[in-house]
MILO-788000 format. One record per residue (C-alpha): x, y, z. Coordinates in steps of 0.2 Angstrom, whole numbers, padded with zeros to 4 digits, always signed. Layout:
<pts>
XYZ;...
</pts>
This chain:
<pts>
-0591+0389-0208;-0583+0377-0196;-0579+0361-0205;-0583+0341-0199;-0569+0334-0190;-0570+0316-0203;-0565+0299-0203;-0550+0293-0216;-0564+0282-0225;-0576+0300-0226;-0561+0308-0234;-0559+0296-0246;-0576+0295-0250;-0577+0315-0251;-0561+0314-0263;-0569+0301-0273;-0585+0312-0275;-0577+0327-0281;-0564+0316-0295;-0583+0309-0299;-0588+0329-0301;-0577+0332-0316;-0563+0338-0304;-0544+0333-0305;-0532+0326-0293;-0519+0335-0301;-0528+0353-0299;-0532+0348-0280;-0513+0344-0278;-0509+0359-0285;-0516+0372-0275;-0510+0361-0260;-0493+0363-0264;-0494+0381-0266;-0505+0382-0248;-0493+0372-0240;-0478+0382-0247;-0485+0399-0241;-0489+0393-0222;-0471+0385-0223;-0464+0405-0228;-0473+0410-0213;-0459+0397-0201;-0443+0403-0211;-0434+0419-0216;-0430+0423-0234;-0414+0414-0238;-0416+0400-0226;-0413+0381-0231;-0432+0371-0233;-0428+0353-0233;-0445+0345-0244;-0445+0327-0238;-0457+0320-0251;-0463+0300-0252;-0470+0291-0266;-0489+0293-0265;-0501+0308-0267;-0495+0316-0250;-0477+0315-0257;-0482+0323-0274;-0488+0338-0265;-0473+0341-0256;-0464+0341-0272;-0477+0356-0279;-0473+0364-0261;-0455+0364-0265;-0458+0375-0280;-0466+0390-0275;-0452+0394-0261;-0444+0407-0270;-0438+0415-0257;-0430+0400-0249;-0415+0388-0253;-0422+0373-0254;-0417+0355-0254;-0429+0342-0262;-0425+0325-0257;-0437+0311-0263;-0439+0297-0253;-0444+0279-0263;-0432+0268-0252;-0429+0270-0235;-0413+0263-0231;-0406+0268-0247;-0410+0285-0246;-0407+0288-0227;-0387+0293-0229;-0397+0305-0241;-0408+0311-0229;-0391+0312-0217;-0382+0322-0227;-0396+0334-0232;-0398+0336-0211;-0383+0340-0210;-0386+0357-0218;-0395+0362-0204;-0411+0368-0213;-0421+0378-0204;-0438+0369-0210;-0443+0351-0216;-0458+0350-0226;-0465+0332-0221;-0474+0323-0235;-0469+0305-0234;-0483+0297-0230;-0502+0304-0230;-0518+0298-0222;-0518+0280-0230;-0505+0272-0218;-0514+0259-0206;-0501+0249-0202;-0484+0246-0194;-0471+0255-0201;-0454+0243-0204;-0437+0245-0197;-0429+0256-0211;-0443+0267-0211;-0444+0269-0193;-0426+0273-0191;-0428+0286-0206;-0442+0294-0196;-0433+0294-0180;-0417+0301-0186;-0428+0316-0193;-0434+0321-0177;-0417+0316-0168;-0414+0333-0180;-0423+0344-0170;-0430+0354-0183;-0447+0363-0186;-0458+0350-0196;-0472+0355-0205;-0481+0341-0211;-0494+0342-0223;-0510+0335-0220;-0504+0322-0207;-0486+0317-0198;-0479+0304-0208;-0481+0287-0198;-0495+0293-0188;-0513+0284-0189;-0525+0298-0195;-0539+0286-0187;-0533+0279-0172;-0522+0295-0167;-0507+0282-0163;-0489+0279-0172;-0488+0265-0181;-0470+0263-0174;-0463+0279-0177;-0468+0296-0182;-0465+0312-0186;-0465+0326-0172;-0471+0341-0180;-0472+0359-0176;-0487+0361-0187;-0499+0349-0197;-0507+0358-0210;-0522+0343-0212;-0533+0345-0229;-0552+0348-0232;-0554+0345-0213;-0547+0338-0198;-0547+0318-0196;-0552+0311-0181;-0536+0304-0175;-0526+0322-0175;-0537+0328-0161;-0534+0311-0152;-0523+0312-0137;-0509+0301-0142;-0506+0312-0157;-0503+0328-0150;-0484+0327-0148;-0482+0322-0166;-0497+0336-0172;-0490+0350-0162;-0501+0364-0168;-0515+0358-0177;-0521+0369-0193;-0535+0365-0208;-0536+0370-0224;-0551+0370-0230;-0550+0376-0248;-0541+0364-0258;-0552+0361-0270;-0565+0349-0267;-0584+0351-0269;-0592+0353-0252;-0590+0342-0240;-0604+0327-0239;-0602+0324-0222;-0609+0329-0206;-0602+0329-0189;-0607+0334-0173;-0588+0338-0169;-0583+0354-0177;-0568+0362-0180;-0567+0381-0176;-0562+0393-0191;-0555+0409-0189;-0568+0415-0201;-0583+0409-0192;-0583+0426-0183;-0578+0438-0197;-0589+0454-0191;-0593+0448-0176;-0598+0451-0162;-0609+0466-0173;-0603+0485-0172;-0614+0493-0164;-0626+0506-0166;-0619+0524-0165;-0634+0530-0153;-0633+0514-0145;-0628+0519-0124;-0623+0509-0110;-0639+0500-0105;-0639+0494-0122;-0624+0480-0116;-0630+0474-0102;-0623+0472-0082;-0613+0459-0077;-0610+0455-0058;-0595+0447-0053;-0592+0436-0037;-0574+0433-0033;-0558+0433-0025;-0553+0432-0008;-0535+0431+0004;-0522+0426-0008;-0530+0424-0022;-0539+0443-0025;-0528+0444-0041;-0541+0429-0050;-0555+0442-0047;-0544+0457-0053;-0542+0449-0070;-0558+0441-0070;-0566+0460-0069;-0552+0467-0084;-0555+0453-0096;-0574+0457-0095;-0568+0474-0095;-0561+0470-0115;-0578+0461-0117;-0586+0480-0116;-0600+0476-0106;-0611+0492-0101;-0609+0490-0084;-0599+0478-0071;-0600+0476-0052;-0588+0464-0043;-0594+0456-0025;-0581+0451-0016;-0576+0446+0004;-0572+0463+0015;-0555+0453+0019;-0548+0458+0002;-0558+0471-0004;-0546+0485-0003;-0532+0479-0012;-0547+0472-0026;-0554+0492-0026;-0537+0498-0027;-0535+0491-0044;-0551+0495-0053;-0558+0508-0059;-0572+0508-0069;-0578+0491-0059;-0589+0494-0047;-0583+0486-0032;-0594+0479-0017;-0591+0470+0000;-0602+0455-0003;-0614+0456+0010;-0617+0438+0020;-0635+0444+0029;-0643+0450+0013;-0644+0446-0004;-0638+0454-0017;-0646+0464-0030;-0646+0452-0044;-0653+0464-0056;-0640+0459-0069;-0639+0453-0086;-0629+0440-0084;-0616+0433-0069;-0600+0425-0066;-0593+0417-0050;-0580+0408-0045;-0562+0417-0049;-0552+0417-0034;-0564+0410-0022;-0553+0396-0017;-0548+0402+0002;-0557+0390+0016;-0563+0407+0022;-0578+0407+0009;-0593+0409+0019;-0608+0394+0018;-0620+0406+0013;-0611+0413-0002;-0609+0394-0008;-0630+0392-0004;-0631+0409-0012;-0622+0403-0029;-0633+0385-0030;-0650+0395-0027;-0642+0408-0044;-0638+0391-0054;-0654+0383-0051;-0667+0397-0053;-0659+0413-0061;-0667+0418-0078;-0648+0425-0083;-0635+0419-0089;-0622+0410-0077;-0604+0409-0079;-0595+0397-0067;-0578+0394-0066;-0562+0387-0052;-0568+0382-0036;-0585+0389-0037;-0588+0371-0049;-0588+0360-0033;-0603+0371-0027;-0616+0368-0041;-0630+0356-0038;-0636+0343-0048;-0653+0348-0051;-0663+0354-0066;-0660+0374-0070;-0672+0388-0074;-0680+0380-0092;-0671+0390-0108;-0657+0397-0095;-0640+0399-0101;-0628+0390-0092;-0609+0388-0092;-0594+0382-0084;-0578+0382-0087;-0567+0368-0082;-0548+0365-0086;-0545+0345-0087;-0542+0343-0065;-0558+0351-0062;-0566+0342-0075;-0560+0323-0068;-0567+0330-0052;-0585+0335-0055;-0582+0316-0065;-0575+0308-0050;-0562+0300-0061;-0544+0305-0066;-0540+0318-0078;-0529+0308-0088;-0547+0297-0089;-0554+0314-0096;-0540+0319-0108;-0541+0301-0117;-0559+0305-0119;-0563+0323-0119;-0580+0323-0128;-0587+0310-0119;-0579+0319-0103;-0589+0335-0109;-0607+0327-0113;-0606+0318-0098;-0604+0333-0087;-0616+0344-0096;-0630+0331-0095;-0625+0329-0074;-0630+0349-0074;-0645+0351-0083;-0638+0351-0101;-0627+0365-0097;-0616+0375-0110;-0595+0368-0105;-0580+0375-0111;-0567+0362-0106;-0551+0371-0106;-0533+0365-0113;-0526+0359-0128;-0541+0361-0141;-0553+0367-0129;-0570+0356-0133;-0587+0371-0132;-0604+0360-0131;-0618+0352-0122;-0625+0335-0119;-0634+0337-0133;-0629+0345-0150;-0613+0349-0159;-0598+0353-0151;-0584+0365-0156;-0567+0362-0157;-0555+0379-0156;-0537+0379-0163;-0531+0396-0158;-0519+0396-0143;-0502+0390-0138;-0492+0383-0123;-0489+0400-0116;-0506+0403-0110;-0502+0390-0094;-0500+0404-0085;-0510+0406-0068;-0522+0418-0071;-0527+0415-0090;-0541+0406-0083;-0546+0417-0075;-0544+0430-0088;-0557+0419-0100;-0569+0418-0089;-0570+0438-0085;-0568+0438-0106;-0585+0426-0111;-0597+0432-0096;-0596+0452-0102;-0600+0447-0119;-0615+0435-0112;-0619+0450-0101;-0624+0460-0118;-0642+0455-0123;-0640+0455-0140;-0624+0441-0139;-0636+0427-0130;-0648+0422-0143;-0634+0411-0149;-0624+0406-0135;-0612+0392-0143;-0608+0405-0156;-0603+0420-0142;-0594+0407-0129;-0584+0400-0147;-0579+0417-0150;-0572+0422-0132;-0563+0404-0134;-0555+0408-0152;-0552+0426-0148;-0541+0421-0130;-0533+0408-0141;-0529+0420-0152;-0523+0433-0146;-0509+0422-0137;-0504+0416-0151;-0501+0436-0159;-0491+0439-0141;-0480+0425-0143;-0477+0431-0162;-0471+0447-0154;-0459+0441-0139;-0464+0424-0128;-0461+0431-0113;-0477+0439-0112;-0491+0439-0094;-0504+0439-0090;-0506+0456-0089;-0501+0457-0110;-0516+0445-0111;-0528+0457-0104;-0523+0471-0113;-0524+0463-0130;-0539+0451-0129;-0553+0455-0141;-0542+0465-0151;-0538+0450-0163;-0548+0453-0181;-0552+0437-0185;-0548+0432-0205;-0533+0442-0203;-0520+0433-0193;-0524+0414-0195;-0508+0404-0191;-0499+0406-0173;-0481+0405-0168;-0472+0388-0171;
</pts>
């Protein structure tokens, strides 16, 4: 189940409830170190130098436990008591070039300035420019606030503990989170806690979506029509159509300006391809529709904008709406129990906002709720590091898969072809949040298993692989 991204004071308050439960710190610390030790196996080869900076708290003591299930590894365990004593220490042990440092100076206590000698230990770390893993939260960061506290540690992965703290997914922090992992199973009782801010777990969607039925036949899963593309920018509709192609929808029919239809039906196949036709409408006899890819070109007609407010407002389907097709949408109620989504990265967001996109990354939850209530309480992804699934109303889901290799042009694009075919299929729309969380996690995911394999990948690679990703079985992404 995803877990309740907490406050430091609900993490101590869960902690304190599962030592009152007969449960001991030193178990939990335990099976910490060894968690931490085998995601930190994952970011080294066998033989390879681990340098185990450990403090003197809790956080420190399971770094130490880390350091001793690396078998496989050499590794250095320097302990940390005295800053300026132990940084020509620290140095030295730099100097060996390891190939990862396990972070666990400081945990989730530190709320305040960090001094000099500790601030120059903490920088000289990073001046190193080695992988960091840090184990529950980067030494010198504010796991509330999200801010430094003079210094802290830039880390390739945080490995945070129980459940993500509210600061990690702060903006400020994301240089020193780097990628953003939980594990959840340390040790505790459950969590006592609730949150409408969820973190996504890779096994949330184990068996899903269902298989299906061996007689089941292509009107089983649904149509989805497609309006996209047009001049110089018919490739956004091309991989809108193969992403919904890899959703396996029964049947898919893309509409799109005569001007670039015949390099757009040149490369599809099985996509049914249509000039979309200005004097008459269209046969919406769909299951669900997506528009918007590729329809940046001033040449888009007024009657296919009029044509994608009247689908938004009254359309009993699904509607998927992405790119420039967002500026179209009114600001009107919509069909009563009708799925609607859009799919904004952080620019488009700041201008359905009027505001600035750094105004929406410093605040992307509110930025989401907001928009969602200005159009009818409708279902938004909002794109980009830790892409936020939710509506006004109710929880919203926070997806870790993913990595910087997916600002690509196009992967957009790709998504948005990806989540309509699998709201196309009837039997993936009773739960909506769960089926647009899994077209996130599973784009996410699948970039992080390319960039395992060679990081030069497109997004070409992306549309061949995505939804090919069994989720449970490849958890962590590249570093």
């Amino acid at each position: 189940m995803a877990v309740p991204v907490i406050s430091v004071a609900q993490m101590r308050e869960w902690e304190k409830a599962t030592w009152a439960a007969g449960r001991s710190e030193a178990e939990v610390i335990a099976r910490v170190g060894r968690i931490a030790a085998r995601r930190a196996s994952q970011m080294v080869n066998p033989g390879e130098l681990v340098l185990v900076l450990a403090g003197k708290g809790h956080n420190g003591d399971d770094a130490r436990r880390a350091a001793e299930h690396l078998p496989g590894c050499r590794v250095h365990l320097q302990n940390v008591m005295d800053p300026a004593g132990d940084l020509p220490a620290v140095t030295a042990a730099l100097e060996q070039k390891p190939q990862l440092i396990i972070d666990g100076l400081f945990g989730i206590g530190l709320n305040r300035p960090l001094n000099e000698p500790w601030v120059a230990l903490i920088e000289r770390v990073n001046q190193a420019k080695v992988q960091v893993l840090a184990i529950d939260v980067p030494s010198g960061l504010n796991a509330e606030t999200g801010q430094p506290e003079g210094a802290a540690i830039q880390a390739a992965v945080t490995l945070t503990l129980g459940a993500p703290k509210l600061g990690l997914l702060a903006q400020p922090a994301w240089a020193c989170v780097g990628r953003l992992e939980v594990a959840p199973e340390i040790g505790l009782i459950p969590c006592p806690h609730k949150s409408d801010l969820r973190w996504m777990l890779p096994e949330d969607f184990k068996d899903y979506p269902p298989p299906r039925p061996a007689a089941a036949h292509k009107g089983d899963f649904g149509r989805l029509g497609i309006v996209a593309g047009s001049p110089g920018y018919h490739g956004a509709a091309v991989l809108a159509s193969r992403g919904s192609q890899r959703a396996q929808p029964g049947l898919i029919s893309l509409y799109t300006l005569e001007t670039v239809y015949p390099v757009i039906a040149s490369q599809l196949q099985s996509v049914m391809v249509f000039i979309w036709p200005p004097a008459q409408k269209l046969p919406w006899n769909f299951n669900a529709v997506l528009a918007g890819p590729g329809l940046a070109a001033e040449g888009v007609p007024d009657e296919l904008k009029m044509a994608m407010r009247h689908l938004w407002r009254d359309s009993p389907v699904p509607v998927v709406v992405d790119a420039s097709a967002l500026d179209w949408l009114p600001l009107a109620p919509v069909a009563r129990n009708a799925i609607r989504v859009i799919t904004p990265h952080p620019g488009e967001a700041a201008r359905l906002l009027q505001t600035s996109t750094q105004q929406v990354q410093s605040n992307r939850v509110n930025a989401l709720r907001e928009i969602s209530r200005q159009l009818g309480n409708c279902w938004v992804v909002l794109k980009g590091h830790q892409t936020l699934i939710g509506r006004d109303t109710g929880d919203i889901f926070v997806n870790g898969s993913g990595n910087a290799h997916l600002a690509q042009g196009g992967s957009g694009d790709t998504l948005a072809g990806y989540l309509a075919g699998l709201l196309a299929q009837p039997h993936l729309q009773s739960d909506p949040g769960r089926t647009l969380s899994y077209a996130v996690w599973q784009h996410g995911a699948t970039a992080d298993r390319l960039t395992v394999s060679r990081r030069n990948w497109t997004i070409e690679d992306l549309v061949e692989e995505i939804g090919s990703v069994e989720p449970g079985r490849e958890t962590s992404g590249p570093e």
